[in-house]
ZAMARGU-4260 file (C-alpha; in steps of 0.2 Angstrom, whole numbers, plus 5000, padded with zeros to 4 digits):
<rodrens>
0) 5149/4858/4926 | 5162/4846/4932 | 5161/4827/4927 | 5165/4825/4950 | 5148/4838/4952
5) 5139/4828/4939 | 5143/4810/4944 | 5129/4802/4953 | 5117/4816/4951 | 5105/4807/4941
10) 5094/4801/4957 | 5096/4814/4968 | 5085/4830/4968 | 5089/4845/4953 | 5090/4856/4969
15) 5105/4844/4977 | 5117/4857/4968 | 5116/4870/4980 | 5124/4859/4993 | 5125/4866/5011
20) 5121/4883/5005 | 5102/4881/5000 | 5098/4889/5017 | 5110/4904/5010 | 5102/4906/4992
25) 5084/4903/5001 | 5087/4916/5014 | 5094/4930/4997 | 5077/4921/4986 | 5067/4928/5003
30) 5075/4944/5004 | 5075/4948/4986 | 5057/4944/4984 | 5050/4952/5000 | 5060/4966/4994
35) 5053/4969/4974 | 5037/4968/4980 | 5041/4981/4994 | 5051/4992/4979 | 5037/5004/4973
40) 5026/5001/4986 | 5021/5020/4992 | 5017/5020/5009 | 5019/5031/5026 | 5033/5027/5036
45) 5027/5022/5057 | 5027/5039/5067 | 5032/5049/5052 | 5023/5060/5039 | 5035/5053/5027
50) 5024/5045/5012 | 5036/5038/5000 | 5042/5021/4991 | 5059/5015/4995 | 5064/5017/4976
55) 5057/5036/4980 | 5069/5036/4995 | 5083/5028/4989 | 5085/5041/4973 | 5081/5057/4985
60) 5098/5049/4996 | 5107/5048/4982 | 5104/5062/4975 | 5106/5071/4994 | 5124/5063/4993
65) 5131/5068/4977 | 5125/5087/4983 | 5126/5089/4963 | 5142/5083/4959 | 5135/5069/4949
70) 5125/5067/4932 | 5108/5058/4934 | 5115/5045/4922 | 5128/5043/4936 | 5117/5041/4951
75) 5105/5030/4939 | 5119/5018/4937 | 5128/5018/4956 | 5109/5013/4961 | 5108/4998/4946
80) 5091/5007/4940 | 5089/5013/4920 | 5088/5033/4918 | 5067/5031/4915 | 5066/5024/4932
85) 5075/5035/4940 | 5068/5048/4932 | 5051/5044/4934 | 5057/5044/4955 | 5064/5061/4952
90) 5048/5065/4944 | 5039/5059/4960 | 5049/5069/4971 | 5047/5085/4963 | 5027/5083/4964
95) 5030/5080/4981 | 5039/5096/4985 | 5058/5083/4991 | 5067/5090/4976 | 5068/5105/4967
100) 5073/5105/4949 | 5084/5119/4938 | 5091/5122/4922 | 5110/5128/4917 | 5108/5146/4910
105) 5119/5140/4899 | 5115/5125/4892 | 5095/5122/4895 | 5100/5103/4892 | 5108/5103/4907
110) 5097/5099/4923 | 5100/5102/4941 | 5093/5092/4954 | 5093/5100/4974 | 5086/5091/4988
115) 5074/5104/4997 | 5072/5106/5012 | 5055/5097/5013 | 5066/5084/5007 | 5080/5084/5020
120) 5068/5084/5033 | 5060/5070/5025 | 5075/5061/5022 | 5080/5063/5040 | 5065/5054/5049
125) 5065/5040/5036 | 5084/5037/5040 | 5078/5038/5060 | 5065/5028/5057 | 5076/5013/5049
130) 5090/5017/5057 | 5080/5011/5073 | 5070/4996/5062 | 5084/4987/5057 | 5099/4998/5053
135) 5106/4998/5074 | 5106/4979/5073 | 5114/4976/5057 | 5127/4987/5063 | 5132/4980/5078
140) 5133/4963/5070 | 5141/4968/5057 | 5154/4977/5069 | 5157/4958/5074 | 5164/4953/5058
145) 5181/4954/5053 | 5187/4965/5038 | 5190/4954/5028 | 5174/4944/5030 | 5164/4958/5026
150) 5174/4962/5011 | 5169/4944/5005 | 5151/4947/5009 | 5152/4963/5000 | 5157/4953/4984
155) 5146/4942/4986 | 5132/4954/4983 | 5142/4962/4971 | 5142/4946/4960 | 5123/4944/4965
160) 5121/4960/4955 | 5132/4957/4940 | 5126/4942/4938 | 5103/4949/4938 | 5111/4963/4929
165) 5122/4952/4915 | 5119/4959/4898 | 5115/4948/4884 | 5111/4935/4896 | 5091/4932/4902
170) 5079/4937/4891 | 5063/4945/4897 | 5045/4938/4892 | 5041/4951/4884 | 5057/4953/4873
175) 5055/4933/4871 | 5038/4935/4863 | 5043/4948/4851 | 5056/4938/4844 | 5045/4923/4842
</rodrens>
């Protein structure tokens, strides 16, 4: 902290550090929580027969956009989710008849991923179906901002990320109460 930020704090609100960006970390605080709870949340999208979680959806995109040119540990790590987890979603999608898993002839180890297509289809009215929720509006806002603004609000949420994602930094509850 600096001694300027820290001067005259002692009456004022713990809060007060934020400045004229509370709204800002509010309005992220909002997003972030509406959207863990959301997460793995399986339900039918509107007007679809789509029954998915957005973790579900999101790991069947992925996976629809390497079109098997990436390791799972790869896609795992672009979407900021541990292997289990995307594992578990991959899991998920197979019951579901979205993917279709393989072996290497040559090395069992190896496993192959293919979205189906039960899963395109799939995939193809959820992205409609957002596309039209939300997706067509952030667009054409987003087409009014400069380059270079939306650069800046791309690293901003990528230092969101780093920073939930900092190892050796927070330390879970349960981790917490095994060291105690």
């Amino acid at each position: 902290m600096t001694e300027e930020w820290k001067e005259g704090t002692e009456d004022t609100m713990e809060t007060d550090w934020m400045g004229r960006h509370r709204d800002l970390v509010e309005k992220f605080i909002r997003l972030f929580n509406v959207y863990a709870r959301r997460y793995t949340t399986v339900s039918y999208l509107e007007n679809t027969n789509v029954e998915t979680s957005s973790a579900q959806i999101q790991t069947l995109e992925y996976i629809l956009e390497a079109d098997g040119s990436q390791k799972m540990s790869e896609i795992a790590s672009r979407m900021g989710i541990t292997r289990g987890t995307f594992s578990n979603n991959v899991k998920k999608l197979v019951e579901k008849g979205y993917l279709q898993k393989s072996n290497n002839p040559d090395n069992k180890k190896d496993v192959f991923v293919t979205v189906t297509a039960k899963g395109k289809q799939a995939y193809q009215e959820y992205s409609d179906y957002i596309y039209r929720l939300w997706f067509h509006r952030m667009f054409e806002l987003a087409d009014q901002i400069p380059e270079e603004y939306l650069d800046t609000f791309k690293e901003l949420l990528d230092g969101f990320t780093e920073a939930f994602n900092k190892e050796g930094g927070a330390v879970s509850a349960g981790e917490k109460k095994d060291a105690d």
